[in-house]
N, C-alpha and C positions, 0 to 999 in steps of 0.2 A: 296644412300645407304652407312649408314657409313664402313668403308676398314676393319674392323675384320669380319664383315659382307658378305665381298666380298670374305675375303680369308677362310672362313667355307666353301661357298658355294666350292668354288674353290676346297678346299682338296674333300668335296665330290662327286664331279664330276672326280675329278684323281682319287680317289677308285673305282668309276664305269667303269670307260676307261680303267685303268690299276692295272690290279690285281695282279701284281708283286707291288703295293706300300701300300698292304692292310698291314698294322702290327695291329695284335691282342693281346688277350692271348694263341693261341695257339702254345706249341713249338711241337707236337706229330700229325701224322697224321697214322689213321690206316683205310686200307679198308678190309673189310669183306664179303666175295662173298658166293653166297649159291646157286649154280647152277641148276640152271633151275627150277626156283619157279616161280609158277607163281604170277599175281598181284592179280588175283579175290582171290586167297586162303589167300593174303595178307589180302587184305581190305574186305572180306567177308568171310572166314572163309573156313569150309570144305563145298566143293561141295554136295548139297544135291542128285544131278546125280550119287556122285558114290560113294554112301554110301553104296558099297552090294558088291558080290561076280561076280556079272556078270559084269554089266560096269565098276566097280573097280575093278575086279579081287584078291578080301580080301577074306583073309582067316581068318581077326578076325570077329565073330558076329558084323550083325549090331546092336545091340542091347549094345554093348561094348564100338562099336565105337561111338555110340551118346551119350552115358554116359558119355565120358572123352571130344567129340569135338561139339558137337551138342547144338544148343538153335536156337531157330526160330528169335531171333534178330539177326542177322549180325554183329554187333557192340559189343554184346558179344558174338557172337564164336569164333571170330577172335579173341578176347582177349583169348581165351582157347586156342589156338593153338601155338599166339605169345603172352603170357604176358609180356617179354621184351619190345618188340615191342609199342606193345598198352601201357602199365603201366609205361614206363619209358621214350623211345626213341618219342612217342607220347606224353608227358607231357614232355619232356626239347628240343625238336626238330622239326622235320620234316620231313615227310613224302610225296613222290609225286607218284601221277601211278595210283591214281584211278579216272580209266575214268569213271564210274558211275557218279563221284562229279566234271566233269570237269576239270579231270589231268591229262594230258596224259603224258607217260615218253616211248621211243621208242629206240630201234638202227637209228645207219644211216647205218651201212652194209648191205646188199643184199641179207646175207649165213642166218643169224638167228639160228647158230649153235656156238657150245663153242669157240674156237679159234680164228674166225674172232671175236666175243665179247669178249675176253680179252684183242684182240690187243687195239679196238678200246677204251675201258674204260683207259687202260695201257697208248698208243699214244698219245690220242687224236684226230685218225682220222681213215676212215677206208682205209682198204688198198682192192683193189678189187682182189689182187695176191692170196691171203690167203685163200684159196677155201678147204681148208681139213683142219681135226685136225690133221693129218698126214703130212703136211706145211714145219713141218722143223725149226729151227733156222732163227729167228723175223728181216725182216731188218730193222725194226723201231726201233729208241732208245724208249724207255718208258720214263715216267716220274721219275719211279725207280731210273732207271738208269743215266738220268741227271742228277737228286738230287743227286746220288753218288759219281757223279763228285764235287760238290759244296766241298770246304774243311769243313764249317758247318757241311754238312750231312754226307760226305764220312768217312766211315765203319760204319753207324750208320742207311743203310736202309738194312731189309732183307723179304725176300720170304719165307714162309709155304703155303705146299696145299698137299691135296691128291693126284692130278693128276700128273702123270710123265711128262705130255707136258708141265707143265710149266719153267720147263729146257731150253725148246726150243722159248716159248711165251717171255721169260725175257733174252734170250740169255744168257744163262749163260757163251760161251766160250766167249765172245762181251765184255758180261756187268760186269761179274767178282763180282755178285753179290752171297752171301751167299744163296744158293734155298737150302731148305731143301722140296723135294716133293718126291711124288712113292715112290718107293724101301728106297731114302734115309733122308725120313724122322723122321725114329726111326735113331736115332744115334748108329750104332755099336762099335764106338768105348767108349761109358758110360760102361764099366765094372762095376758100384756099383751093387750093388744089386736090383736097379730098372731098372736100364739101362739094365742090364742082361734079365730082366724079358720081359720089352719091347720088348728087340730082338726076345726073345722066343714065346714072343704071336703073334708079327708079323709074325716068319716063321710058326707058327702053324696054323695060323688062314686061312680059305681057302675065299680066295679074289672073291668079284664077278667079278673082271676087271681086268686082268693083274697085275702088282706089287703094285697098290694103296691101300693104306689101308683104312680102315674105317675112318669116321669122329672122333671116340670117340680116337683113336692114337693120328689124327692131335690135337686134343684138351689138351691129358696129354702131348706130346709135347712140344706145345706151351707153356702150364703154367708152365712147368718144366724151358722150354727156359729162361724166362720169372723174374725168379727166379733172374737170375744171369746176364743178357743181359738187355741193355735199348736202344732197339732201336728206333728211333723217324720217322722214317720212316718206315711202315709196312705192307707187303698185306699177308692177310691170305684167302687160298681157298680151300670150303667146296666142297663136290662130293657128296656123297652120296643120296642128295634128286634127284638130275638128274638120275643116276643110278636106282632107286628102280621107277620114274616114267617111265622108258625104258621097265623095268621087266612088269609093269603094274599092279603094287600091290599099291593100290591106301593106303590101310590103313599102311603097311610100309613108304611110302612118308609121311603119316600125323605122324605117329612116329618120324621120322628122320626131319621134318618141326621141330614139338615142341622141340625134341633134340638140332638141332642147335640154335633156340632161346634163350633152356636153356645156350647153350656152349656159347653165345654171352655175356648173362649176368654176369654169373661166367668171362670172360673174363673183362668186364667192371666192376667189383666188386674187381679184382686181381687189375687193374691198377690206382682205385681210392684210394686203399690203398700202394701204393707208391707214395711218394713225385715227383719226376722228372713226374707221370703223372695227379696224381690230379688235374683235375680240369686247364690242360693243354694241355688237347685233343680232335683233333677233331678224332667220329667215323662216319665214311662213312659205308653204308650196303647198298647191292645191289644183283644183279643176272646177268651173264653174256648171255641171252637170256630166252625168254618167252615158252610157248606149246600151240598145239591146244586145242581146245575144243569138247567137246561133249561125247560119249561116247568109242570112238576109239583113235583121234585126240591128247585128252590132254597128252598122251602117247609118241607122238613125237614131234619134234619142227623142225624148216626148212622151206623154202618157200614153199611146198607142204603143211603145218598145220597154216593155217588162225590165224594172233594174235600171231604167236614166237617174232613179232616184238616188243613187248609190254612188257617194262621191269616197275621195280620200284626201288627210290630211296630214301633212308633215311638217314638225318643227324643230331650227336649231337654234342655239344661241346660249348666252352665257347664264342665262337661266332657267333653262328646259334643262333638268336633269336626263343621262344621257340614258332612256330605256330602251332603245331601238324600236322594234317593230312589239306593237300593245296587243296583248292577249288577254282576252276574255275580262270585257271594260266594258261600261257603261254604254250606249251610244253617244256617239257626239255630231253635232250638226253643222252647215255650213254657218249658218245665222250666228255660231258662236265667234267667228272671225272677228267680226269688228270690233266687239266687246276686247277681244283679246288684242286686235293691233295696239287698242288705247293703253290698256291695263300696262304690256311688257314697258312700255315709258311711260309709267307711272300717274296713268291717267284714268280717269272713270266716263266712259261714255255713256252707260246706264242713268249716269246723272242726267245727260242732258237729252235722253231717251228714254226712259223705263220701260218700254217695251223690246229693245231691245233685247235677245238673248244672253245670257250671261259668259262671262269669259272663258276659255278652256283652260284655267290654270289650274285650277282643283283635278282637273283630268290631267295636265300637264304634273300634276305634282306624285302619282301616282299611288295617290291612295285609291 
């Protein structure tokens, strides 16, 4: 075998073994969390079980709601629900978690409730300590968090999310990272005249959870952020679909689904048209645990509701080759996230974890 021969084979084999030597085009890496979605509403659309007032608990006509979410193919409801999803992120990426077509995508935690799943997506491992969303301050470093250390990345990774615990899930006293979540997600101190207004609608607006605001906050937020801020390291986390399927208002959940779709695409629309992210980012979208099923079940999630453990995983970017939705593939896990935030900007978080999971690029890569 002639030696240019030998040393191809060679680099592609150190890309597979070590995802710390991956260099691509990506300098941006952002995850986007949408808590507690399930996969069947992913990859099949709106449940036709709870399309009514009794096992969905709606209070829109059914007749409304199959108007805007309904068709008897699968393949197009689900494009009514996520057009993002299906129209974009399904034509330039990747999609995993439907077990129907042979994809399985799971935790490896135990809990199948929020907190142990954002350690474990954040870490890269699960921690079996972490038994409440009430836990407390994270003794795992995240991926975040190391990268912050990097002088490359340091002050250039930050945290948005609805939820107040992620103060505590990213340490914020530890890790000294910018969290903008709960309470202090509207910036009080923007005196413009929008900032002003923000603040106002946050104290006015009556929260269903404690201090967290709505998703449509974290959204003008962020774009606002966004404006003025280029961060290349980035986790943004959605609340409100988990929330509204707690309440068990099945057609609020399909509202707030299609919502965050929308807020994802306006997000990837904002950052195609600035240069530093064009067309130099990877987007990670995911859920930090799954729900039961049936007519009570999909309601809550937790080892007591069959299938919380069952998440899903999508990615785009300029070096996800583009295979859409994966069939009949290996399983892949939450815990493989952090490995892969570091890897797509050319970095090895394994190094400075070993226990961590290893990257989804070999899965990414589709062999």
């Amino acid at each position: 075998m002639p030696r240019i021969q030998r040393l191809l084979i060679a680099a592609c084999l150190a890309l597979l073994v070590c995802p710390g030597a991956f260099a691509g085009k990506t300098r941006n890496v952002i995850l986007v969390i949408t808590d507690g979605v399930r996969w069947q509403e992913v990859f099949t659309g709106a449940d036709p079980t709870l399309l009514n007032d009794k096992e969905g608990g709606s209070w829109t006509p059914v007749a409304e709601l199959k108007q805007k979410y309904w068709d008897d193919d699968p393949t197009v409801r689900r494009k009514l629900l996520f057009p993002f999803l299906w129209g974009t992120v399904a034509t330039h990426g990747q999609l995993f978690g439907n077990q129907d077509a042979g994809s399985v995508a799971h935790v490896t935690n135990a809990m199948w409730f929020s907190y142990p799943g954002y350690n474990e997506m954040a870490s890269g491992v699960d921690d079996p300590r972490i038994d409440s969303n009430e836990f407390g301050p994270n003794p795992n470093v995240t991926v975040f968090e190391w990268l912050n250390t990097i002088p490359e990345f340091a002050g250039k990774v930050e945290i948005f999310g609805t939820w107040s615990a992620f103060a505590d899930i990213f340490n914020v006293t530890r890790s000294k990272l910018p969290i903008r979540a709960g309470a202090t997600l509207v910036d009080a101190s923007d005196l413009s005249p929008r900032g002003r207004l923000m603040t106002e609608l946050y104290q006015t607006t009556t929260r269903l959870e404690g201090t967290d605001p709505f998703d449509s906050f974290l959204h003008v937020a962020l774009r606002d952020h966004l404006k003025t801020h280029r961060p290349r390291v980035l986790f943004v986390g959605y609340g409100d679909t988990d929330t509204w399927g707690h309440v068990g208002r099945y057609d609020a959940l399909l509202e707030t689904v299609h919502s965050f779709d929308g807020f994802v695409a306006d997000l990837w629309k904002q950052l195609q048209s600035i240069p530093a992210y064009k067309d130099k980012t990877t987007l990670i979208i995911s859920t930090d645990h799954g729900r039961g099923s049936g007519p009570v079940e999909w309601k809550d999630h937790g080892v007591e509701e069959k299938g919380s453990e069952n998440i899903w995983i999508a990615v785009m970017g300029p070096d996800t080759p583009p295979l859409g939705e994966r069939h009949n593939v290996a399983p892949v896990t939450q815990s493989q996230i952090a490995a892969t935030i570091a890897a797509v900007v050319g970095q090895d978080f394994r190094a400075f974890k070993p226990a961590a999971a290893p990257s989804l690029l070999e899965a990414l890569s589709g062999r």
